[in-house]
C-alpha positions in Angstrom: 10.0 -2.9 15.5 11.8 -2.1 12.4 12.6 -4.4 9.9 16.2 -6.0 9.2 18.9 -5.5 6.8 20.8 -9.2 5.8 23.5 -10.2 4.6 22.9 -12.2 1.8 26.3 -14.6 2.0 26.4 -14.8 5.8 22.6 -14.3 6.4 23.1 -12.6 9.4 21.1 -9.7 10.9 22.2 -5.8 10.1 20.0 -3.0 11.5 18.5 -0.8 8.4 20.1 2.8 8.3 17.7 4.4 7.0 19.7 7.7 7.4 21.7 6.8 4.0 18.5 5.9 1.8 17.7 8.7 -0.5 14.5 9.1 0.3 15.0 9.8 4.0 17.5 12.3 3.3 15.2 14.3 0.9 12.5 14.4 3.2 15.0 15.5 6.2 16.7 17.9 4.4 13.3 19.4 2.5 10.5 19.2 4.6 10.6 22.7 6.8 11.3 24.1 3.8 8.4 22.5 1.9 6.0 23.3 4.7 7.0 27.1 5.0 6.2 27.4 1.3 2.9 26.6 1.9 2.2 28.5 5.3 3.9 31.4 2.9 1.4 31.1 1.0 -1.7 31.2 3.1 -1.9 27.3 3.2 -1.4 24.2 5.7 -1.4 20.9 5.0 -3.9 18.3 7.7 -2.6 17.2 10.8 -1.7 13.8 9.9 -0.2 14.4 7.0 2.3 16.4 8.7 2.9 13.7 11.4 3.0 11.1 8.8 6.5 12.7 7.3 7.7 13.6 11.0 6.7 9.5 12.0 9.1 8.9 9.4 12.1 10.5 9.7 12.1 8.5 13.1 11.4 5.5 12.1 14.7 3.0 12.6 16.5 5.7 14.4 18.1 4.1 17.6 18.6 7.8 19.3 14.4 7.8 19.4 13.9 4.3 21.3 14.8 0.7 20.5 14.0 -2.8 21.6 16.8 -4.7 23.2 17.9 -8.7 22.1 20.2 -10.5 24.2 21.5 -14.2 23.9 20.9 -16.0 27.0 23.9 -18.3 26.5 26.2 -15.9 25.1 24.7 -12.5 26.1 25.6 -11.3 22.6 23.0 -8.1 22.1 21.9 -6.0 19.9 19.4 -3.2 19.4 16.5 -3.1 17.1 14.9 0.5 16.5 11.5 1.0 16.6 9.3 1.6 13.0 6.6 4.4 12.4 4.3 2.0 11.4 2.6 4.2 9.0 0.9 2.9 5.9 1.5 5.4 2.8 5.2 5.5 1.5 7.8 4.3 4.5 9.4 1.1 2.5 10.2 -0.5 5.4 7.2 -0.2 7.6 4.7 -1.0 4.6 7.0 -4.0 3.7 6.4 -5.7 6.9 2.9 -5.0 7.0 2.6 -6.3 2.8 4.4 -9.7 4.2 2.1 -10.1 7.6 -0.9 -9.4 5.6 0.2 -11.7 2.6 1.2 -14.3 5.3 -1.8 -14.2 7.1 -4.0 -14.2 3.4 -2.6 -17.5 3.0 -2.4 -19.5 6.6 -5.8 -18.5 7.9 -8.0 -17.1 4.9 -7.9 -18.2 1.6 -9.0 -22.0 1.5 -7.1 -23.8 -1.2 -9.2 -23.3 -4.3 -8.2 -21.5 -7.0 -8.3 -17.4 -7.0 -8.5 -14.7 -9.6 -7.8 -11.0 -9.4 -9.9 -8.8 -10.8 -8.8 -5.1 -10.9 -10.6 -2.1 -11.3 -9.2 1.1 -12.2 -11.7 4.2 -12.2 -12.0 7.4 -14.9 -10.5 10.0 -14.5 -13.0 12.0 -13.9 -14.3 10.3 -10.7 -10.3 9.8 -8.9 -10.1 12.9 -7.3 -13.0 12.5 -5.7 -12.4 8.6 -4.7 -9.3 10.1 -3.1 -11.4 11.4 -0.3 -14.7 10.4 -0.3 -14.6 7.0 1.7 -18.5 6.5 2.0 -18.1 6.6 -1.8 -14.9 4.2 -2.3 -17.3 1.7 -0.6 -20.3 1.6 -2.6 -18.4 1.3 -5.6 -16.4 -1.9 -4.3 -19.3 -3.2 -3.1 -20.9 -2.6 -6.2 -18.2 -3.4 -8.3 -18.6 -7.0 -6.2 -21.8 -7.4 -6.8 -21.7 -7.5 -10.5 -18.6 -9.9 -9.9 -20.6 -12.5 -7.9 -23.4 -12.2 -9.8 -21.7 -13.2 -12.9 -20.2 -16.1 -10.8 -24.1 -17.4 -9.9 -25.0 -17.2 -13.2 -22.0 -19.6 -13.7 -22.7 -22.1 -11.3 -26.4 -22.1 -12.3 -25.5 -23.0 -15.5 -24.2 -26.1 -14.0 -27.0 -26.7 -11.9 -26.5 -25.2 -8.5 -28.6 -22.7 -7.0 -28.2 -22.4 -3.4 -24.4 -20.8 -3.8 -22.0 -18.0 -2.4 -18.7 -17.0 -3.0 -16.0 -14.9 -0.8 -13.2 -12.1 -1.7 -10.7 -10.0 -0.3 -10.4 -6.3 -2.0 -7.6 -3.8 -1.4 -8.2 -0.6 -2.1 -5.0 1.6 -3.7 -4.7 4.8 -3.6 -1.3 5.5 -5.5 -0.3 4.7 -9.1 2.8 3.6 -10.5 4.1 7.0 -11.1 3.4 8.2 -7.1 0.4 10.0 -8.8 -3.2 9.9 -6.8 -4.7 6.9 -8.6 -7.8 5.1 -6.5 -8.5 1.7 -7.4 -9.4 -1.3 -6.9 -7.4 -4.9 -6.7 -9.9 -7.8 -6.0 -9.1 -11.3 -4.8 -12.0 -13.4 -5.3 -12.5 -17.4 -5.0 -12.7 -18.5 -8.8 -15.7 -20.1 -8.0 -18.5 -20.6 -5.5 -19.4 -22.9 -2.2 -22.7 -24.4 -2.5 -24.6 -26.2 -0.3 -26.8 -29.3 -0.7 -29.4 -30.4 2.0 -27.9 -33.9 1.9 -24.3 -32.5 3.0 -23.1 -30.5 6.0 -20.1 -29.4 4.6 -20.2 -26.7 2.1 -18.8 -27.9 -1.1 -17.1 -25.9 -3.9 -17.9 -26.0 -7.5 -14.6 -24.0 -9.8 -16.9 -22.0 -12.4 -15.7 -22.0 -15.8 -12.9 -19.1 -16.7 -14.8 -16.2 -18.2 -13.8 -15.4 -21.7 -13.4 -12.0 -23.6 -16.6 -11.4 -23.8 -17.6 -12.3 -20.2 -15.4 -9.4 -19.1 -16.3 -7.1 -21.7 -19.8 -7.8 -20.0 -19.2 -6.9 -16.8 -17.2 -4.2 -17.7 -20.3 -2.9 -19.6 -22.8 -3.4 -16.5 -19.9 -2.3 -14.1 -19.8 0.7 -15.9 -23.6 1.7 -16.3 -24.0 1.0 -12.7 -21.7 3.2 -11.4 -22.3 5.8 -13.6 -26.1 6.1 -11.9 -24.5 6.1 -8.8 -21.9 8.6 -9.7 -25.6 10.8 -10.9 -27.2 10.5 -7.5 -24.0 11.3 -5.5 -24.1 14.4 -7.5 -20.2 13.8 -8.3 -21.1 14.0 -12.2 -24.0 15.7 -14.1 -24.5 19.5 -15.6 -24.9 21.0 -12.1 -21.7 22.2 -10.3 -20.7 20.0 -7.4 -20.1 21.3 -4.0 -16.3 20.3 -2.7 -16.3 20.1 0.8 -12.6 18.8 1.0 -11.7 21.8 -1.1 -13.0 23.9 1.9 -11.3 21.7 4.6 -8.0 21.5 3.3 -7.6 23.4 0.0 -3.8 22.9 -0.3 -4.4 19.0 -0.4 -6.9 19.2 -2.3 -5.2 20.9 -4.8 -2.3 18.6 -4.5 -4.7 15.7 -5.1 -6.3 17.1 -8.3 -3.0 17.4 -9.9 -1.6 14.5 -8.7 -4.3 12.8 -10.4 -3.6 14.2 -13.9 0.5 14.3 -13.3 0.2 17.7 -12.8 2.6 19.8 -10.4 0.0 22.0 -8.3 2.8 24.5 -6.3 6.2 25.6 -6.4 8.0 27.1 -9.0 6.3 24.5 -11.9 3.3 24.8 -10.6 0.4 23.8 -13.5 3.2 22.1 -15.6 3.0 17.9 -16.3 5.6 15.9 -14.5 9.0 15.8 -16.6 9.5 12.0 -18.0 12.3 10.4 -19.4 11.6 8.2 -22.7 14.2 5.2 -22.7 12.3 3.4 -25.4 10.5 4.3 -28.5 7.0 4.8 -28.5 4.8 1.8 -28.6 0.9 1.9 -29.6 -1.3 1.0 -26.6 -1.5 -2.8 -25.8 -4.9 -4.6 -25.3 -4.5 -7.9 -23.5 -6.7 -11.0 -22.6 -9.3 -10.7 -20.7 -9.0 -6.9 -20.1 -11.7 -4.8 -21.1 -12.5 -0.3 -20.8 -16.1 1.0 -20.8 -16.6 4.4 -20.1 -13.2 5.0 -18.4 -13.7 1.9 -16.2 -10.8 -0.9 -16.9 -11.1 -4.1 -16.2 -8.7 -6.8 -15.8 -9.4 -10.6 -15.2 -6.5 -12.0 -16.3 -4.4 -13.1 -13.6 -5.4 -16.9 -12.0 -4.0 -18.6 -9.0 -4.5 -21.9 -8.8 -5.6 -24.3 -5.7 -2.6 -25.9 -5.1 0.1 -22.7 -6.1 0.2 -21.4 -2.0 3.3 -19.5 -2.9 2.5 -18.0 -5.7 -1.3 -16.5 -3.8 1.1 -15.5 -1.6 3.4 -13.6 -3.9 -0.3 -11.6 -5.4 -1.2 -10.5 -1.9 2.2 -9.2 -1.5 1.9 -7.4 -4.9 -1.5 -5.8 -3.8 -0.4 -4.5 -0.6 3.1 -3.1 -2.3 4.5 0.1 -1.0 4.9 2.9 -3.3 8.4 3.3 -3.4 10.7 0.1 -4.1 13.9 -0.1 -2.6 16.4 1.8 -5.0 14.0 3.5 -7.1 14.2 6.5 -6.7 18.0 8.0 -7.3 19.2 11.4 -6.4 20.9 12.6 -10.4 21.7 16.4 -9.6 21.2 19.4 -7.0 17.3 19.1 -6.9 16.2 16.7 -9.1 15.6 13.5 -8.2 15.2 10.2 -10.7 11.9 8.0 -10.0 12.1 4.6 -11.9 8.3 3.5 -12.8 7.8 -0.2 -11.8 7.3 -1.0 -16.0 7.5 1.2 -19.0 4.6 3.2 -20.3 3.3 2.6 -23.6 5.0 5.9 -25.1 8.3 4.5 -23.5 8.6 6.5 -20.5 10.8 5.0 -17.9 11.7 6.9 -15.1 9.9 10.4 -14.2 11.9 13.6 -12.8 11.1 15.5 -9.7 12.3 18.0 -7.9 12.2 17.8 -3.6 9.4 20.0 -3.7 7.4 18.1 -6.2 8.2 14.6 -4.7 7.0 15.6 -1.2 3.8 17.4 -3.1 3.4 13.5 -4.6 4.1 12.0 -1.4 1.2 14.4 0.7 -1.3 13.6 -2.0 -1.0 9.6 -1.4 -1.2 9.8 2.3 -3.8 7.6 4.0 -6.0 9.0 5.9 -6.8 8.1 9.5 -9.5 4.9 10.0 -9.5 4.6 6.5 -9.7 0.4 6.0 -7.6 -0.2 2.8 -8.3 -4.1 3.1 -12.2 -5.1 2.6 -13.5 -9.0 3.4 -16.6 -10.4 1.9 -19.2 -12.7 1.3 -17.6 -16.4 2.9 -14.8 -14.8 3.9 -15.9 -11.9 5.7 -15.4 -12.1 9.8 -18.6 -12.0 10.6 -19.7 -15.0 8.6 -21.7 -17.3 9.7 -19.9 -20.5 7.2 -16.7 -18.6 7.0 -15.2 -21.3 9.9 -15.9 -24.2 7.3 -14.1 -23.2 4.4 -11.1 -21.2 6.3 -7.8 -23.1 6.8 -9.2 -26.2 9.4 -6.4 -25.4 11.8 -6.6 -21.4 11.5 -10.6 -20.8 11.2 -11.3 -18.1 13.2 -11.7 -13.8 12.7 -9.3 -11.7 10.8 -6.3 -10.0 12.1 -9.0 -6.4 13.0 -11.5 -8.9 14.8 -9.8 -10.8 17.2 -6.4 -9.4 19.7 -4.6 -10.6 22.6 -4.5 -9.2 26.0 -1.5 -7.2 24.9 -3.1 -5.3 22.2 -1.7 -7.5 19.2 -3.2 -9.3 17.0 -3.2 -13.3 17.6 -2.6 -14.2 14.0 0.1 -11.2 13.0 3.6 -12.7 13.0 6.2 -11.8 15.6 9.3 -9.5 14.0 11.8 -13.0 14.2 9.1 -15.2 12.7 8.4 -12.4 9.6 11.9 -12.5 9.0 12.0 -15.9 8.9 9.2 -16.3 6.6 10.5 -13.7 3.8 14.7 -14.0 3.8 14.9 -17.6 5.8 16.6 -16.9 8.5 16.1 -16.8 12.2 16.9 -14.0 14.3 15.7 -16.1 17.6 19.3 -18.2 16.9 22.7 -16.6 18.1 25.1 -16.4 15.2 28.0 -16.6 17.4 26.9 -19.7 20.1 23.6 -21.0 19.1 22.0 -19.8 22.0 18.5 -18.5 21.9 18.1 -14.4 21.5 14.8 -12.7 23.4 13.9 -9.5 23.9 15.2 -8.2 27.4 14.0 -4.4 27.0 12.3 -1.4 25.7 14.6 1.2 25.7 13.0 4.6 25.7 14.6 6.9 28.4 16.6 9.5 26.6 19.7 9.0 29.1 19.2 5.3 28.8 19.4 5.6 25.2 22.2 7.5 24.8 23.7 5.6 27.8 23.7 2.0 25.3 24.6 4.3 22.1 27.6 5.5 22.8 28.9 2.5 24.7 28.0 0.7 21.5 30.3 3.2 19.7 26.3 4.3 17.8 25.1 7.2 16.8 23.7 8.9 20.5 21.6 11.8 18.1 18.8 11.1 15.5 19.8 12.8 12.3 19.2 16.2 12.1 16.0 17.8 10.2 17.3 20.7 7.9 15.7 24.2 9.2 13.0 26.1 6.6 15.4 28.0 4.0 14.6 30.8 2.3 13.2 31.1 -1.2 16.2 31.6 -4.2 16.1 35.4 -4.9 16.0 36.4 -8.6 19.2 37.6 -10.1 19.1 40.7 -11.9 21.2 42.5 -13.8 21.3 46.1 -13.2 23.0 48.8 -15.5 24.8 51.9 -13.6 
């Protein structure tokens, strides 16, 4: 179901409209048009992307299907529209799932020890092909882990303890800050190791020390020269020209993609051209910070600690991990096709806010969609499901498989939270309440007939027809001038 709009004074529910949120209405009015242009062209984008926009434009529209809430006291109602429930730019959709999954991080996975993020980000070079290649994402995370963990060993053995294992949770981005196709890699890993002695049952953890400068600059370096081999037997890099199989299967993405990964506009009318910035401060050299280290095009960063006792704020770093795209109210509609995208922080030259017109912010949008049975969120060592010791250093009262492992009869999973109990969780208040008695509010129905819906609709005083999707228009036509 779709998420909720409150009001911040009377915290009371309001159903989203996402009709009147810029984005929606560039998409809506755009899209036939953007897809023509290609087929114009000799080109079509996949399947799911396709779908992915059309999911979309229906997601929180009441005309398309909604879920009924009554009071049982009262019989107050209301109607709450389903969501799309896809997982590459809807803000609302991608929101609830970035609060479930940061919920469910903290209750049932992470035990309370301390927890550092160590993030990734890839050449270059290697991003188009990480954009597709899913085999290949993979190996480099689990690589990239390996080095990690090994580093962590070599910690603990310092310290005397052999027999050890540590545990992380990786999320795999695909989107930088600038809606360009950026893979890479945010890490959550325990900030130290379990070990376990043959006079104890119980596996007990021992915090490693916090690496230094130089720790980082050292995995960096072996980070690095491993994947660079990799990278050599893959074929992906060398002297010899590699074959592009996703090239062949869907060249007009793939094109998109290879721009979009050097902020490049790949068609229209500024096709090959970078994407137009706007400078709001001067230009600032690059900053190096602690704990942050490049080799080869591979950055590093190892900065960021949680510690044991800090629940809200491990919660607050899966939510930033699992962030959408697109924040609420940046992105601003500034003229007849051109549209303002704030970045989430300043670049080091002092651009702000980037400039693109609907045709290049549905090219962006394409570029970061994720493709189908793609896993975006990775489990490992302790804390991977099929762990054998994972049940003795879970949460006591919430041990037991991750959201993917383990459903109900009814298809959902047993430790996602229900729509009123999110809501609760994230603006702390409670849907399941009446505002006007006190009485409790349930679900009564599933509306989904079309008469049915338009039946409630209009004796609501709603909206009985889902906004409409602008037709294909034709390309502008050059004016000339002629001389009689």
């Amino acid at each position: 179901m779709q998420s909720a709009v409150l009001n911040c004074q009377t915290h009371t529910y309001r159903r989203r409209e996402p009709e009147k949120e810029v984005l929606y209405q560039v998409i809506a009015e755009n899209l036939e048009t953007f897809l023509e242009r290609l087929r114009a062209e000799g080109h079509e984008l996949p399947k799911y992307v396709v779908e992915e926009f059309f999911r979309y434009l229906d997601c929180g529209i009441l005309a398309r299907g909604f879920a009924r809430c009554a009071c049982e006291a009262c019989g107050r109602s209301f109607a709450v529209a389903f969501s799309c429930k896809t997982r590459s730019f809807c803000a609302s959709c991608m929101g609830r799932r970035m609060a479930d999954t940061a919920a469910h991080l903290v209750d049932n996975v992470f035990p309370h020890v301390p927890v550092r993020q160590w993030v990734l980000s890839l050449p270059f070079e290697i991003r188009y092909r990480l954009s597709y290649d899913k085999r290949l994402i993979s190996d480099l995370l689990a690589m990239f882990l390996r080095v990690v963990q090994g580093w962590y060993r070599q910690k603990a053995k310092a310290l005397g303890f052999d027999n050890v294992q540590g545990g992380s949770v990786s999320f795999v981005q695909k989107f930088g800050s600038s809606l360009n196709a950026t893979p890479h890699y945010h890490c959550l890993l325990l900030d130290g190791v379990y070990t376990f002695q043959e006079d104890t049952k119980e596996p007990l953890f021992v915090a490693t020390p916090s690496p230094t400068d130089e720790d980082v600059k050292q995995v960096a370096e072996t980070v690095a020269a491993r994947a660079i081999r990799l990278l050599e037997r893959r074929g992906v890099i060398g002297e010899h020209e590699v074959y592009d199989a996703y090239r062949e299967e869907s060249p007009v993405l793939a094109g998109m993609t290879a721009a979009s990964v050097r902020n490049l506009i790949a068609t229209g009318d500024r096709a090959g051209l970078p994407v137009r910035r706007v400078l709001s401060d001067p230009a600032q050299g690059v900053r190096t910070s602690r704990l942050c280290y490049v080799s080869r095009g591979f950055s590093l960063h190892a900065a960021r600690r949680i510690e044991a006792h800090n629940r809200a704020g491990l919660e607050q770093l899966c939510c930033y991990v699992t962030r959408p795209p697109l924040a609420a109210g940046s992105l601003e509609k500034v003229a007849d096709d051109k549209y303002l995208f704030k970045l989430k922080s300043s670049w080091s030259d002092g651009t702000s806010h980037i400039i693109l017109s609907a045709h290049e912010l549905l090219e962006k949008l394409a570029s970061i969609v994720v493709p189908p049975r793609a896993n975006t969120t990775r489990y490992h060592g302790i804390l991977a499901p099929h762990s054998k010791l994972r049940e003795k250093v879970v949460p006591a009262e919430n041990s037991g498989n991750t959201p993917s492992e383990e459903r109900t009869k009814s298809g959902s999973t047993k430790y996602r939270l229900s729509w009123a109990a999110l809501l609760a969780r994230v603006f702390q208040v409670d849907v399941s309440v009446c505002s006007e008695c006190g009485g409790r509010m349930r679900i009564i129905a599933f509306i989904t007939d079309p008469a049915s819906v338009q039946r409630y609709l209009k004796g609501e005083g709603l909206p009985t027809e889902a906004p409409p999707i602008a037709p294909a228009r034709s390309p502008p036509q050059l004016e000339l001038d002629f001389e009689y």
